[in-house]
N, C-alpha and C positions, 0 to 999 in steps of 0.2 A: 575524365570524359563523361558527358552527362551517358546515361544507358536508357534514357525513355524516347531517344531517336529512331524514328522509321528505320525499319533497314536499309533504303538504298539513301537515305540520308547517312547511317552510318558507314556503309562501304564507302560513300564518296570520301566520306570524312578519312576514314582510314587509308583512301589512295590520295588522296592531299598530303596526309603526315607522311606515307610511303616516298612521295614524290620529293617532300621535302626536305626526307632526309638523304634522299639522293643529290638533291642540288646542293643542299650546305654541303656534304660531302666534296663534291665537285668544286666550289669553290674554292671548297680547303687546300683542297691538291693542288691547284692553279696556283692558288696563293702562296702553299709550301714549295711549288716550282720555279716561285719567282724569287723569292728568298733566295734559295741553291741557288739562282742565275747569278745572284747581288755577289754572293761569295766570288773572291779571286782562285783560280785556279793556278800554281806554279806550273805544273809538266801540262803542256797542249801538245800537241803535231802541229798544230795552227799556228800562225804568225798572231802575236798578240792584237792587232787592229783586226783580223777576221773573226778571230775570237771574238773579240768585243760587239762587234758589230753582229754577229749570227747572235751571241747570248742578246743583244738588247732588242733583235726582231724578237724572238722567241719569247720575251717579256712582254712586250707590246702584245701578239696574239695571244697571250695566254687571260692579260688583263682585257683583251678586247674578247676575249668569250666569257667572261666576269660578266663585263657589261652586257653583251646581249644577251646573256642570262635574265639575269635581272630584271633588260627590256621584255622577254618573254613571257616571263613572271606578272610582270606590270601590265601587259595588253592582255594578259589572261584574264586576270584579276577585274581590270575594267571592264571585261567585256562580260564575267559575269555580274558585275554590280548595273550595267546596264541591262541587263535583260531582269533584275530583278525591277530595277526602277521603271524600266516597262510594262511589265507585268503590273504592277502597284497604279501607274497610269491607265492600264485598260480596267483595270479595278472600279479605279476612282471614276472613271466614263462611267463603266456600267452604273455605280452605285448610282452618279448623277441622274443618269437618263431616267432610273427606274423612279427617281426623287421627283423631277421635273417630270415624267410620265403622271405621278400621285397629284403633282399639283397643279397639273393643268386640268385633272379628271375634277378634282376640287373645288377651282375656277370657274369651270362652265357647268356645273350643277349648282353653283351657289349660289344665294338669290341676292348677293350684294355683287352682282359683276356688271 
């Protein structure tokens, strides 16, 4: 990790990797849940069609919080790449303005206009 990061640059950074290892974990378990589901089970109380049918909803939700995971993750992630491209947009305004401010001051004081 670089160490010449502002501090609330750094905490962010560190509650990203915190966050992150929360989610990979998460997924993990999901995923090691669906595994178990895959396995046959000999002794149920259930009739083998209930069975089946309760483990493969239980697989379906576990892979459909995978996925909206991931969505979450993804519209997080966009929405700060858009506020950064934003930012860089009123940037590039500002620089412009303050450009074409210089050159029109340029323009009408110069005795080729």
């Amino acid at each position: 990790m670089q160490r010449n990061l502002p501090q609330n640059k750094e905490a962010l950074l560190k509650s990203y990797t915190t966050r992150l290892k929360e989610d990979v974990k998460s997924m993990l378990e999901n995923f090691e849940e669906i595994i178990k589901l895959a396995k046959l089970e000999n002794e149920t109380q259930l009739n083998r069609m209930t069975q089946i049918e309760q483990d493969t909803f239980e697989m379906q939700v576990r892979a459909a919080n995978i996925v909206n995971e991931a969505i979450t993750q993804n519209s997080k992630l966009f929405r700060t790449k858009q506020q950064e491209c934003d930012q860089k947009l009123m940037s590039l305004r500002d620089d412009i303005a303050a450009d074409l401010y210089d050159l029109e001051d340029e323009y009408f004081t110069s005795i080729y206009k």
